[in-house]
TISEMAR-640205 format. One record per residue (C-alpha): residue number from 1; chain; x, y, z. Coordinates in steps of 0.001 Angstrom, whole numbers. Each point is the difference from the previous one (the first is absolute). Layout:
   resi   chain         x         y         z
    NUM       A         X         Y         Z
...
//
This chain:
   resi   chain         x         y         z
      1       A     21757    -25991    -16023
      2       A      2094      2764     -2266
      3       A     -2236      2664       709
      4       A      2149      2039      2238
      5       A     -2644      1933      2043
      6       A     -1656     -1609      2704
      7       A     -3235       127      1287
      8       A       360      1155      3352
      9       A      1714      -733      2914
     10       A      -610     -2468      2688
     11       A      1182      -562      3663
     12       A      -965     -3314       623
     13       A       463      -632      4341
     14       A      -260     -4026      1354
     15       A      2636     -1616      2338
     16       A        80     -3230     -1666
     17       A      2632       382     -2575
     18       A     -1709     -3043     -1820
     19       A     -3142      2544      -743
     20       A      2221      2847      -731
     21       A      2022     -1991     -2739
     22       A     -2845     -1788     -2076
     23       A     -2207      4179        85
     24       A      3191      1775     -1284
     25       A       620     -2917     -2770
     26       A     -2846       416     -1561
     27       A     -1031      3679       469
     28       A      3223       570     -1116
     29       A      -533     -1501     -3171
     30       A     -3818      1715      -214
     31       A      2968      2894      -508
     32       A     -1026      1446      3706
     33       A      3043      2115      1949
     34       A       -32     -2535      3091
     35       A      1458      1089      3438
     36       A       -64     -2452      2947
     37       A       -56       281      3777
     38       A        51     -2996      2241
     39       A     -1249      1862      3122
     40       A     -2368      3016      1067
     41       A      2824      2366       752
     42       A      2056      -697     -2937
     43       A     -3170       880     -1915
     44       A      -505      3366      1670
     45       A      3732       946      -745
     46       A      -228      -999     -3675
     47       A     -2538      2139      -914
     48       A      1254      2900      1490
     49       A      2433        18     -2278
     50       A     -1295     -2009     -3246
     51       A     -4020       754       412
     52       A     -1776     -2825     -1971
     53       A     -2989        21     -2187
     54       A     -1463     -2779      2027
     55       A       697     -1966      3339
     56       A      -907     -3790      -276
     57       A       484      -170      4109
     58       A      -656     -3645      1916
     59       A     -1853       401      3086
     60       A      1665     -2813      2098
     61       A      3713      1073      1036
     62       A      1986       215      2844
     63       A       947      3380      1872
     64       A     -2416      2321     -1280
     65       A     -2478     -1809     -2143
     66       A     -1765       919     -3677
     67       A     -2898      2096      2289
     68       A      2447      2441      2212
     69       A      1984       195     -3303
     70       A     -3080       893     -1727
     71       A     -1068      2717      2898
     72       A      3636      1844      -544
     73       A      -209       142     -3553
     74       A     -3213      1684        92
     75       A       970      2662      2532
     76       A      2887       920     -1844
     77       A      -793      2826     -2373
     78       A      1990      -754     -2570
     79       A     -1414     -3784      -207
     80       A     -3073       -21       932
     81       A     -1441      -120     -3475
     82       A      1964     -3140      -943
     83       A     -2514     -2732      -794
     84       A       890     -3300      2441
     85       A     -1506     -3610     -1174
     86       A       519     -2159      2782
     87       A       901     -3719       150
     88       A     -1310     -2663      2660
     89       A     -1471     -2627       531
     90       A     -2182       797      2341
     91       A     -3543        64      -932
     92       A     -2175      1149      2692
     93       A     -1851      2638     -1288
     94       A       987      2326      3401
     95       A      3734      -626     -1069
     96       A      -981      1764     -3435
     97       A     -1884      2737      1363
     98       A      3043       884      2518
     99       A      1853       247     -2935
    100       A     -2440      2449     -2055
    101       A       204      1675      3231
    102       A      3504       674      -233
    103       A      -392      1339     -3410
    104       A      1055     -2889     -2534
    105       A     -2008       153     -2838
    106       A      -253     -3896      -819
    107       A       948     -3704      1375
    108       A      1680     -2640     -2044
    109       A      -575     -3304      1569
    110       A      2985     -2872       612
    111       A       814     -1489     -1611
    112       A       174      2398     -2604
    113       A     -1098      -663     -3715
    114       A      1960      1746     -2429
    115       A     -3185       764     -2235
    116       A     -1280      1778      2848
    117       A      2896      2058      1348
    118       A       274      1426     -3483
    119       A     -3535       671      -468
    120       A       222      1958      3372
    121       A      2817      1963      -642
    122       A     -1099       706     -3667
    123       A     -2891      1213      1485
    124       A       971      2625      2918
    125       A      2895      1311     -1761
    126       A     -2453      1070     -2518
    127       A     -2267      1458      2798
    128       A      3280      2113      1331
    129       A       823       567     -3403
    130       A     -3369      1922      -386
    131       A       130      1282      3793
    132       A      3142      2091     -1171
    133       A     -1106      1171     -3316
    134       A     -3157      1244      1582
    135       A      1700      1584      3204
    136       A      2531      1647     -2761
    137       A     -2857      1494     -2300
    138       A     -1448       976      2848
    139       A      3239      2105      1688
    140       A       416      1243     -3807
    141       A     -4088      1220       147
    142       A       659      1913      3137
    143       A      3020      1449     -1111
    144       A     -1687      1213     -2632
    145       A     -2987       831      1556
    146       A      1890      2089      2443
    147       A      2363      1864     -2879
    148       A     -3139       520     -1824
    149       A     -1821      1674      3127
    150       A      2938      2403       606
    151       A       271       855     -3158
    152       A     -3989      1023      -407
    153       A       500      2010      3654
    154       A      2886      2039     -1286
    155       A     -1587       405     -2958
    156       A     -3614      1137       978
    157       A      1996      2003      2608
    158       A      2274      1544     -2707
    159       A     -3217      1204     -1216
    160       A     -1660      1614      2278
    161       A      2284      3201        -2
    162       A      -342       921     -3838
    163       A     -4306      -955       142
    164       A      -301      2535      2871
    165       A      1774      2666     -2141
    166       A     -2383      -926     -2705
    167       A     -3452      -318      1886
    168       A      1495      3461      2168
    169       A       535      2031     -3109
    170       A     -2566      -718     -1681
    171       A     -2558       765      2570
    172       A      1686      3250       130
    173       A       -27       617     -3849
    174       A     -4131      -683       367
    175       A       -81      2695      2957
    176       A      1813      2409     -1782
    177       A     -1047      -221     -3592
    178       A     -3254      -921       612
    179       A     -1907      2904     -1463
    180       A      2740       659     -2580
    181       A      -241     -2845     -1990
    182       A     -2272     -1800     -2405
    183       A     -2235     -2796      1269
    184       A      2053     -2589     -1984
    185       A      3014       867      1558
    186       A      -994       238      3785
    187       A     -1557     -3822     -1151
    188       A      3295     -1069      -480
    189       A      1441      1110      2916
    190       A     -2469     -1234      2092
    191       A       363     -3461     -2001
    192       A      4168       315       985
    193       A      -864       791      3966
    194       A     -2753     -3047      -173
    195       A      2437     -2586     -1997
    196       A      3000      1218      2963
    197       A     -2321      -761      2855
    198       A     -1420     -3215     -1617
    199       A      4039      -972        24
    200       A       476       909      3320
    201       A     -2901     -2064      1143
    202       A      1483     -2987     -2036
    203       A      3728       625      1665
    204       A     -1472       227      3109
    205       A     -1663     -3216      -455
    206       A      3371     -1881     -1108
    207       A      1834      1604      3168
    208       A     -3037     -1751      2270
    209       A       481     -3250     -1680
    210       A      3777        68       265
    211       A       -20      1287      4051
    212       A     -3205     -3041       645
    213       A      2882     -2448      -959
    214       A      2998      1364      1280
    215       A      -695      1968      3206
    216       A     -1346     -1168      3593
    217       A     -2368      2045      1618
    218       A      -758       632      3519
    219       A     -3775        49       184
    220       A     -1535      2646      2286
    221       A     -3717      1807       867
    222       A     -1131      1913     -2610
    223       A     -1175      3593       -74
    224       A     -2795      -833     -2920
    225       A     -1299      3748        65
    226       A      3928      1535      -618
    227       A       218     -2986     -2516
    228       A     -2892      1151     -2146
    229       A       496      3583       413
    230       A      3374      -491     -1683
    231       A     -1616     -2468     -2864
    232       A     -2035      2891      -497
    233       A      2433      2846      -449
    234       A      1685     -2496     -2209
    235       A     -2933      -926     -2633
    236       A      -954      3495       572
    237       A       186       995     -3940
    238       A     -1983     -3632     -1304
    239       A     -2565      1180      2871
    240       A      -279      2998     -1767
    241       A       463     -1070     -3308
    242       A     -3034     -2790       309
    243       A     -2349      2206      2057
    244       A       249     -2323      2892
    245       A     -1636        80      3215
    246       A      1361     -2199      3180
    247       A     -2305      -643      2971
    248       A      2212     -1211      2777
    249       A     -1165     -2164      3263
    250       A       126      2036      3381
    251       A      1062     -3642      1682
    252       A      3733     -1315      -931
    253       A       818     -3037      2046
    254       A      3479       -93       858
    255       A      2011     -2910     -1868
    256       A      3726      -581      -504
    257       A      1413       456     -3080
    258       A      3259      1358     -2266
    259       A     -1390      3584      -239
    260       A      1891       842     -3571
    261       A     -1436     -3571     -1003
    262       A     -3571       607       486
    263       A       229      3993     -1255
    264       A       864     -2002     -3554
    265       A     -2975     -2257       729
    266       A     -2633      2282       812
    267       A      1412      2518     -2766
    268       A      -523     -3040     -2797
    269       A     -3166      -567       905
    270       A     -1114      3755       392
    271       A      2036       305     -3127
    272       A     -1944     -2768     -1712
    273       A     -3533       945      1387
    274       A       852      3929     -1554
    275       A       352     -1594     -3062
    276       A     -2364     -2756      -462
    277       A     -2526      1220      1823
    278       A     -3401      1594     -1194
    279       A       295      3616     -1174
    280       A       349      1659      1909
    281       A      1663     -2528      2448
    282       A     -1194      -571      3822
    283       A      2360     -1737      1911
    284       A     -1065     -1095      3875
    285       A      2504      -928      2250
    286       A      -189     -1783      3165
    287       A       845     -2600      2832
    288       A     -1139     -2233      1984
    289       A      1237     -3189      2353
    290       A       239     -2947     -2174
    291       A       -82     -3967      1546
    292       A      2994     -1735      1747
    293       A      1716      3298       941
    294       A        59      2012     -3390
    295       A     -1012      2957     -1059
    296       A     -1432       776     -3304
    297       A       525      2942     -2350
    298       A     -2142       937     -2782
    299       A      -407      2364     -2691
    300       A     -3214        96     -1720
    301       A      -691      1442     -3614
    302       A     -2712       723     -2020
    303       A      1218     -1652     -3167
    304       A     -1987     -2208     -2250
    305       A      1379     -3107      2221
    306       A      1724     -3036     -1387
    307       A      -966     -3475     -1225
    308       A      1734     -3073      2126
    309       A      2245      -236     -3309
    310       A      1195      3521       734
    311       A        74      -634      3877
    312       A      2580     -2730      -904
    313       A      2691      1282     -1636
    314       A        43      3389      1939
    315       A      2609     -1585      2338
    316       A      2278     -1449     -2617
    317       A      2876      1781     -1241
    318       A        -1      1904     -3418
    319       A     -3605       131      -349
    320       A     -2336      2829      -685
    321       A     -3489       812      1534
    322       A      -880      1343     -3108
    323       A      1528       934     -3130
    324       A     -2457      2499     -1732
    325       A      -316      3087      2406
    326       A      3221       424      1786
    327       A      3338     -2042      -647
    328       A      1691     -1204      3073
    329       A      3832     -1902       531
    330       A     -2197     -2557      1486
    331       A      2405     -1277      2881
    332       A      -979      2067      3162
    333       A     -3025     -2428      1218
    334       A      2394     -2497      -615
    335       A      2450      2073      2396
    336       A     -2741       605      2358
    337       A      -463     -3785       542
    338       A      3476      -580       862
    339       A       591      2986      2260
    340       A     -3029      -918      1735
    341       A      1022     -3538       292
    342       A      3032      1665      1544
    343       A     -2058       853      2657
    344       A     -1783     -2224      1042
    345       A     -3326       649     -2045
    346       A     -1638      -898     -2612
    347       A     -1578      1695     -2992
    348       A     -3177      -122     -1492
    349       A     -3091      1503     -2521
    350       A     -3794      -261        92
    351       A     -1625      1199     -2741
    352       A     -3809      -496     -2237
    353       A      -723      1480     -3374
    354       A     -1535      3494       857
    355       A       752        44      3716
    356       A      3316       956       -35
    357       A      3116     -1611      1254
    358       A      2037      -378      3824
    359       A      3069      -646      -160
    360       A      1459     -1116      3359
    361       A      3304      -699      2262
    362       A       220     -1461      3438
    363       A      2660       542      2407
    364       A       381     -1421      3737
    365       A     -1446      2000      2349
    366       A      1443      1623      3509
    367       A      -383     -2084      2798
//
């Protein structure tokens, strides 16, 4: 052939010189890179330093034979992922099964038909061919995947210093100038400290999402009363600003948890039941021992409810519960099912047209 690139390398491994000879004529001239061995441990040294594309290895040879020459290869690291064909004659179907065993990914039976051994080779070097490109694009994915991550942290991070100044002033322009100025101009305000909180919310959200895939948490019992008291004090101005009213449980069963996590859980769905709930909203919050070990966590609204088309995108990322009455970034259910997950738990809703909607987490319980 004139073509001057081959198409792939081959270590072909047989003691019988005879064999070796008539395989490297004519995959030679198929414009294959041939290497030869005549024994197992001539094999083993070649491809240390020449690694092949391919190891046509015969199973029958003396010292150590194609099997134990197999078994090394695949506990060396850096050739275990070399596809090996072997060559025998041996057809009991335990001899080929030993073989599998060992890790070689097909048998070529002696004597050997040329048709076939090309056939073969064609057709696992273009399985390894796609192995690699799919374990590259896959490195390259996470790479990016991680840059990309680190990059939205620092950034949502970044951002948190300049919002506070924003939502911080502005709540003190309101409680200064309130009686000074016009209606139209204390709306505005009001509209800047509601647009800066709305941001933080969202920030906080992309912080979540980047510590539920980076971080690993040591799960421990959780105080559910401190937990909600601080959910509170944090949704403190929507509970004011929607009119809302919270009956709590008197009964928290103990369950282990990330605290931080499930603060962001229960303050989406508090968050979410303020919002699209009925007007004014009643949210009911509770516990109780679930099956298998769990305990479940609900928040109840008051809300119109949602139809099963609604109930199933609620979980899926980017979506909206509704677009009309409030806009929302539509990712922190999505959060809440991974953080959960996390966990241990699982997440949940349960909801009828005019009755309302539960949505739920479980977490193991103590003991």
């Amino acid at each position: 052939m004139t073509n001057n690139s081959h198409q792939g390398t081959l270590l072909i491994v047989d003691d019988k010189p005879i064999n070796l000879k008539m395989l490297f004529a004519y995959l030679r001239d198929l414009n294959f890179k041939v290497l030869v061995a005549q024994n197992g441990e001539d094999a083993l040294v070649r491809v240390t330093h020449a690694p092949p594309d391919l190891i046509l290895l015969d199973v029958m040879m003396p010292h150590i034979d194609g099997y134990e020459t197999c078994r090394r290869l695949k506990e060396n690291e850096a050739t275990r992922d070399i596809p090996v064909i072997f060559m025998t004659a041996l057809s009991e179907t335990v001899d080929k099964v030993k073989g599998f065993e060992m890790g070689a990914v097909d048998y070529i039976t002696k004597p050997v038909q040329h048709e076939e051994v090309l056939a073969r080779i064609t057709a696992h070097l273009t399985i390894r061919k796609l192995q690699k490109d799919l374990e590259d694009k896959n490195q390259l994915l996470e790479q990016q995947n991680a840059e990309l991550e680190a990059f939205a942290h620092t950034v949502a991070h970044d951002l948190k210093n300049p919002l506070n100044g924003i939502t911080g002033f502005s709540s003190m322009l309101i409680y200064k100038l309130a009686s000074s100025l016009d209606a139209e101009s204390l709306d505005f305000l009001q509209h800047i400290k509601k647009s800066g909180l709305n941001m933080a919310d969202i920030i906080d959200s992309l912080l979540l999402l980047a510590s539920s895939r980076q971080i690993d948490v040591e799960m421990t019992a959780l105080d559910m009363v401190e937990i909600i008291t601080r959910v509170q004090q944090r949704l403190d101005y929507m509970i004011k600003e929607f009119q809302g009213e919270m009956v709590l449980s008197s009964e928290w069963p103990t369950a282990l948890g990330y605290a931080p996590w499930i603060e962001a859980v229960l303050a989406n769905y508090i968050s979410n039941g303020l919002k699209y709930g009925g007007r004014p909203p009643r949210l009911e919050l509770g516990a109780a021992p679930s099956d298998e070990g769990y305990i479940r966590f609900w928040v109840h609204d008051n809300g119109d409810g949602l139809t099963p088309e609604q109930q199933s995108q609620l979980f899926v990322p980017f979506t909206r519960i509704s677009q009309v009455r409030v806009e929302g970034h539509g990712l922190g259910l999505s959060i809440v099912q991974r953080v959960i997950s996390r966990c241990g738990g699982q997440v949940g809703v349960e909801s009828e047209a005019g009755q309302g909607s539960t949505f739920y987490f479980t977490l193991p319980a103590i003991g």
